[in-house]
N, C-alpha and C positions, 0 to 999 in steps of 0.2 A: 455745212453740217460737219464735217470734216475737220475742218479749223476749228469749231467749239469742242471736238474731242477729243483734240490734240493739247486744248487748253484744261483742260480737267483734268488731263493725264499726268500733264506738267505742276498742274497745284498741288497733286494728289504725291506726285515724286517729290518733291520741294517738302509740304508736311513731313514725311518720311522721313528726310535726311535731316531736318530739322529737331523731330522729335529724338532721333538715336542721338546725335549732338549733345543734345541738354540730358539724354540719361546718363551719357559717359561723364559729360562736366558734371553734374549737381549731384553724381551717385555718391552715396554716404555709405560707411560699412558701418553705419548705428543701425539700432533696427527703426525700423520705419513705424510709424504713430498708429498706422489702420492694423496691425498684424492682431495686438492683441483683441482686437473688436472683431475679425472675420475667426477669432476661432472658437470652433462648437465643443461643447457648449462655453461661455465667458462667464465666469465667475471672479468675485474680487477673491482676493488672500485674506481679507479682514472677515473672521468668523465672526456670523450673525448672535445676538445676545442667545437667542434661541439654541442653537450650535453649542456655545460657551454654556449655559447653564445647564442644556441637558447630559453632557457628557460630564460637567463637576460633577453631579447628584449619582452618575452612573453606578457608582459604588455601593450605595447606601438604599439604593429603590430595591422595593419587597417584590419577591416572584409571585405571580399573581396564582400560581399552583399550588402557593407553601400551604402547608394545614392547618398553619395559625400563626399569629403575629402576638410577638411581645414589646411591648411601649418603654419608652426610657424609663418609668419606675418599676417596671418589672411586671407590668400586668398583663395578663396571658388571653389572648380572644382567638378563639377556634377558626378557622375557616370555614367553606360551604360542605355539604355534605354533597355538592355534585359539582365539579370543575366544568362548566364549561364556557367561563374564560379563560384563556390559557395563554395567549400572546398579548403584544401590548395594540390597542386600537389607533392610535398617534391619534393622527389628524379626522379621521373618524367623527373624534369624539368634540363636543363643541363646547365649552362653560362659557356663560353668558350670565352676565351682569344687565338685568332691565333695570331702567329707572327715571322716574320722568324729574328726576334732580341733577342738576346738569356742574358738574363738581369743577368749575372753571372759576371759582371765586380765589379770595387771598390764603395762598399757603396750601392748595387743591391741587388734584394729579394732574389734570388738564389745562392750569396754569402755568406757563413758559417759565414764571418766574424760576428760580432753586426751592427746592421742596423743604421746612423742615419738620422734620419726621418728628420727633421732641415736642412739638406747639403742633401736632397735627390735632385738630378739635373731633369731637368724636359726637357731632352732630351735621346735619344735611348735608353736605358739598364733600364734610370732614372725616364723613362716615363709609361715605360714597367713596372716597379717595381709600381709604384704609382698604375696603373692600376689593377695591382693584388690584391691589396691590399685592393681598394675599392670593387671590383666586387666578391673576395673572400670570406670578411665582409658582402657583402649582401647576401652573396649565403648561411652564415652559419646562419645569422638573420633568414630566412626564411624556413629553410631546403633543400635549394637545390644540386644538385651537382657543382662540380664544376673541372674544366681543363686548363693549359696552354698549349695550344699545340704547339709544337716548329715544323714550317715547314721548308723545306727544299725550299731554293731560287727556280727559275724557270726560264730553260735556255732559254725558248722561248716565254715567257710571259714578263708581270710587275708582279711586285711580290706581288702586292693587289689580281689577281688573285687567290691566294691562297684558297679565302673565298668559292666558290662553290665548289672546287673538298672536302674540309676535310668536310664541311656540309655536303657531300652525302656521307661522310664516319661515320659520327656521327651521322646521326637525324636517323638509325633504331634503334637505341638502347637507345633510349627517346621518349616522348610525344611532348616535345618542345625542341628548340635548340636555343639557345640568343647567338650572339656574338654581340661584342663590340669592337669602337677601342680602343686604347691606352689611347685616348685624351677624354674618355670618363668617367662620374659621376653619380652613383646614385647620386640624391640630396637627396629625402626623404625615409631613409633604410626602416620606417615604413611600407611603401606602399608595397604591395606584387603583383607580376607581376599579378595573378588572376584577381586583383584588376582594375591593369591598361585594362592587355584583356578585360572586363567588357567596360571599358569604351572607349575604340578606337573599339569595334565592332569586335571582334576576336571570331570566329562561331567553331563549330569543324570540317569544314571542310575547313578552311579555312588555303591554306597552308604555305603562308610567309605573314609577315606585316614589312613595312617599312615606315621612315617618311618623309613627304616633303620635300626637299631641300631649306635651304638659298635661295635667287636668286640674284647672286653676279653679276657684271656689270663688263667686260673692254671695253673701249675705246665705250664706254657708248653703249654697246652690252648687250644682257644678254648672261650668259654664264652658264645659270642653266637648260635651256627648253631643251628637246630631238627634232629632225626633223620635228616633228609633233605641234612644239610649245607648248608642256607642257611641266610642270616644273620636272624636275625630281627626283626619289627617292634616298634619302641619306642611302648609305650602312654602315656609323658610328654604326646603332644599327639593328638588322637584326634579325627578330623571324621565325621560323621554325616549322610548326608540321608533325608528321610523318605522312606519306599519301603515296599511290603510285603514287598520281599526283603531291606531289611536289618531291617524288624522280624522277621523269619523268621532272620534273621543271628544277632541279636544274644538271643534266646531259644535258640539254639545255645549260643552261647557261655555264654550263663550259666547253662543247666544242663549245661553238657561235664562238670565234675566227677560228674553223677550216672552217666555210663557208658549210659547209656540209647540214646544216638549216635552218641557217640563212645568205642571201647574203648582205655582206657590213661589218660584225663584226668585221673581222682581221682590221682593221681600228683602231680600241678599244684594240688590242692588248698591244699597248704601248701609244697611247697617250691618256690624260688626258679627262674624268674620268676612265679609265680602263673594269672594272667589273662594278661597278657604270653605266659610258652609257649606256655599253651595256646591263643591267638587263632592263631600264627603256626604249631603241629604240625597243627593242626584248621581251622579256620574258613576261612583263608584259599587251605585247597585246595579245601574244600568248596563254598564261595562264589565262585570264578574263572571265573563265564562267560562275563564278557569279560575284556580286558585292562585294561578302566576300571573294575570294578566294587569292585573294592579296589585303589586306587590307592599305589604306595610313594611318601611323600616323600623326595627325598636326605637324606640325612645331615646334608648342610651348611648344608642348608636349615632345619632343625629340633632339631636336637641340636648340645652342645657351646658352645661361645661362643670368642670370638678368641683365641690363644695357647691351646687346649685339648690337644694332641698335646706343645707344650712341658712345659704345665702337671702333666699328669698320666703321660707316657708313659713316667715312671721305675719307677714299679708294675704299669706295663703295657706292655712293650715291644711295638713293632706295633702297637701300639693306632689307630683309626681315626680320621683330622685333623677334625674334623667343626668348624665354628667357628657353628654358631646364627645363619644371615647373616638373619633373617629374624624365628627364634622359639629363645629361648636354653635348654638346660633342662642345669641346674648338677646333673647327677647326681653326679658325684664333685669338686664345687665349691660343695657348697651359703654356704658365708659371701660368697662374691661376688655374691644375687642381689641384695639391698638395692643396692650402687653398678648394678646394672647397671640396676633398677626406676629410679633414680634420675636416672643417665643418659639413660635412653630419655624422658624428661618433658622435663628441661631440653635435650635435643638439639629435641625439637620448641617449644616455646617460645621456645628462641632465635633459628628460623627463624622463626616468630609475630613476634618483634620486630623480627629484623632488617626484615621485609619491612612491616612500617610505620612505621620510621623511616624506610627507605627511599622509601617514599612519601610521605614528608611532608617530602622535604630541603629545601624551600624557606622551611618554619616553625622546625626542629630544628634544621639543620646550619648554622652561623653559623662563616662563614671572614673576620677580621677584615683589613681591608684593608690593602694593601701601603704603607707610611709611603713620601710622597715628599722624597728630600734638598733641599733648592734653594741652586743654584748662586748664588754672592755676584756681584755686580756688577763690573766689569774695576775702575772708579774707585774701588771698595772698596778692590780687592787693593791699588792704587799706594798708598793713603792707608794702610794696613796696613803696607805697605814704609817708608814714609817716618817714621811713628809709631815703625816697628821701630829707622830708624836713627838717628833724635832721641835715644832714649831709651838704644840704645846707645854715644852722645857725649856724654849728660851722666853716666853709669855711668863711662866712663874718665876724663872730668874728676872727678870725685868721688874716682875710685882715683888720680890722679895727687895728688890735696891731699892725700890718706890717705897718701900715703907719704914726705912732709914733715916732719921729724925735728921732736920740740919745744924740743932744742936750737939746732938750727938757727932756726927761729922766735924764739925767745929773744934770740940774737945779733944778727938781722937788729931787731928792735927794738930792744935799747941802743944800734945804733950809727946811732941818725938823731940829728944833730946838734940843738943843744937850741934 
């Protein structure tokens, strides 16, 4: 017994001198590879796109307190009559892109290949990609989150259905929940949704807002009013706060089709508007217990985009002027939303630059100095004069020998006597 713990003591001393050995030989004055990994917290140096784009835009993003907001053409839109968004909500807040078109084809967001923006087609996959593109640039402007969520068809629905069952899967796990369709544009990224709730009336207990509908005519019908003859709500842009009354809402709404609560929905199963009718014949009578609780956005605020009453009111006489001052959605324009995704980038980028060339005109703006003439000396002028009149006495003596006949010359020398 003895002897085995004499020999344990001995391998244990032996390791020992072994290991100090090999730290003094193999010690390096580099820094060792584990340092940067045990330290808390470990972050790279390479700021995240997110990082990078929210702090460029920092300049240029609207206080969500101001009392109104004027547009690059000069147009002037009031804020709310109650602030009570005041801060920014970041990550809070979620925009989410559904769609059960999955944008992974040729020249699409979700293809590896290189994107071109140029030849981007502004149908399914093309439209779908546009959409991300915008709604993900304004999500990183602001700090918000942001998701495409890919749904899965629906064998006994329409497939717009989609919108209430993944909302009541996503608004526990946010403050707000924004979807969008496809066909749809920020126009001004400055504005921060804070901004806009401010000014459409959005309370905190208030639990979806959506905005008025176009009201489109066939066969000189309206075809925008719900049973009850109002106009109905456009699900194109759709806001969400977490509540148990709108999760109570919004399981309404997506089983309405089964009849179970509401008698007539399956109706709206498949035919046109879908989800859309049925939110605006159902939900939003049922769910009215205040006047905030489903908030209507205007028209103009949310639908349509500039020239849209010109653009389209040939097939729809009466049609309603709605111009998207805010949030653009191309329902009977879909090939205009690429320039408008477009537009909305380089309008805010160009106030990005203007406003720091602007602050740096004393490095940048280089105005090259005014050249001065300098006036010749009085003694110049007379010496100038006198020059001038030299040279025009020996010019008419010159002309006067010029016009001396070589006859004449001729004659006057044979006749000098010899």
């Amino acid at each position: 017994m003895l002897a085995a713990q004499r020999y344990y003591i001995a391998v244990v001393a032996v390791f020992l001198v072994v290991a100090s050995c090999s730290f003094y030989l193999f010690r390096s004055d580099e820094p060792i590879a584990y340092e940067p990994v045990v330290r808390q917290p470990y972050r790279s140096s390479k700021p995240t796109i997110r990082d990078t784009i929210t702090t460029l835009f920092e300049s240029i993003k609207h206080d969500p307190t101001s009392p109104g907001y004027i547009d690059a053409a000069g147009n002037y839109f009031k804020g709310g009559e109650e602030t009570v968004w005041t801060e920014p909500l970041g990550k809070r807040v979620l925009i989410v892109d559904i769609d059960t078109r999955i944008p992974t084809g040729e020249n699409q967001i979700l293809n590896p290949d290189k994107l071109d923006w140029e030849h981007l087609d502004m149908h399914g996959g093309g439209l779908v990609s546009s959409a991300i593109l915008n709604h993900y640039f304004y999500a990183l402007v602001h700090g918000y989150d942001y998701k495409f969520y890919q749904a899965r068809h629906l064998t006994d629905l329409h497939d717009t259905w989609i919108m209430p069952h993944v909302f009541r899967e996503l608004v526990p796990d946010y403050q707000f929940v924004i979807a969008m369709d496809a066909d749809v544009t920020v126009s001004n990224l400055d504005v921060p949704l804070e901004w806009m709730f401010n000014r459409w009336g959005i309370k905190n207990h208030t639990s979806m807002a959506l905005p008025w509908d176009t009201e489109e005519f066939r066969n000189n019908k309206s075809i925008s009013t719900d049973d009850k003859g109002l106009l109905v709500l456009n699900t194109g842009f759709v806001v969400a706060q977490n509540s148990n009354t709108t999760l109570e809402l919004l399981e309404a709404w997506r089983d309405c089709p089964k009849e179970e609560r509401y008698e007539g929905c399956s109706r709206w199963a498949y035919e046109w508007s879908h989800e859309q009718r049925a939110f605006s014949e159902y939900i939003r009578y049922d769910f009215n217990s205040t006047p905030e609780t489903i908030v209507s956005i205007p028209c103009d605020d949310a639908v349509g985009w500039p020239g849209f009453k010109e653009d389209v009111e040939g097939g729809n006489p009466g049609i309603t002027d709605c111009n998207g001052n805010f949030v653009r959605h191309h329902t009977l324009g879909k090939s205009q939303v690429k320039h408008a995704g477009a537009a909305s980038v380089m309008q805010a980028l160009s106030e990005v630059l203007q406003k720091s060339i602007l602050s740096q005109q004393e490095t940048m703006w280089f105005k090259e100095p005014e050249k001065k003439v300098e006036e010749p000396p009085q003694n110049a002028e007379l010496r100038d004069e006198e020059e001038d009149e030299e040279a025009e006495t020996q010019g008419q003596e010159k002309k006067d020998d010029s016009d001396v006949s070589p006859v004449i010359l001729e004659n006057l020398i044979t006749d000098i006597p010899e």
